[in-house]
C-alpha positions, 0 to 999 in steps of 0.5 A, a space after each residue: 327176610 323175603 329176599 333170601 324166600 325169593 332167591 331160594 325159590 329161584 335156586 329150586 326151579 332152577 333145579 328142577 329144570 336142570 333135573 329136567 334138562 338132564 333127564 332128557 339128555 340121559 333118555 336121548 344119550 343112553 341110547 346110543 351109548 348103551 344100546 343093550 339096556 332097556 331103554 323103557 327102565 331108564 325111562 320110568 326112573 328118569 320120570 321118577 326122579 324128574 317128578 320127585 325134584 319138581 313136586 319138591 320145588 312146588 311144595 318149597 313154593 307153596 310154604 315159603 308163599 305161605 310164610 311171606 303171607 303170614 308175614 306180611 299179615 303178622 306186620 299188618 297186626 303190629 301196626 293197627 296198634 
């Protein structure tokens, strides 16, 4: 049951630096290819997105964490008896 908590928190940092990865090509990439956008706009929505994805991955660490740590003690109990 915890292997499949390791792999999905894999799969959500890998996400979140494509998301990352992706952003900077877009930042450096519309540029040149629209050079009449406002590049500041593009900017603050490629942060916002950025930002949205990585604190989605963080919080996804924290309750499968929380989950393995309740299940491990869960496991702790039934065995004292």
């Amino acid at each position: 049951m915890i292997g499949w908590m390791r792999k999905d928190q894999m799969v959500d940092f890998l996400l979140t630096i494509s998301f990352s990865l992706f952003g900077m090509l877009l930042i450096f990439g519309l540029g040149f290819v629209f050079p009449t956008i406002n590049p500041y706009m593009v900017i603050k929505w490629i942060i916002i997105v950025c930002t949205v994805v990585f604190a989605y991955s963080v919080l996804m660490y924290i309750v499968r964490t929380a989950k393995i740590w309740g299940m491990k003690k869960g496991l702790k109990k039934g065995g004292k008896k």
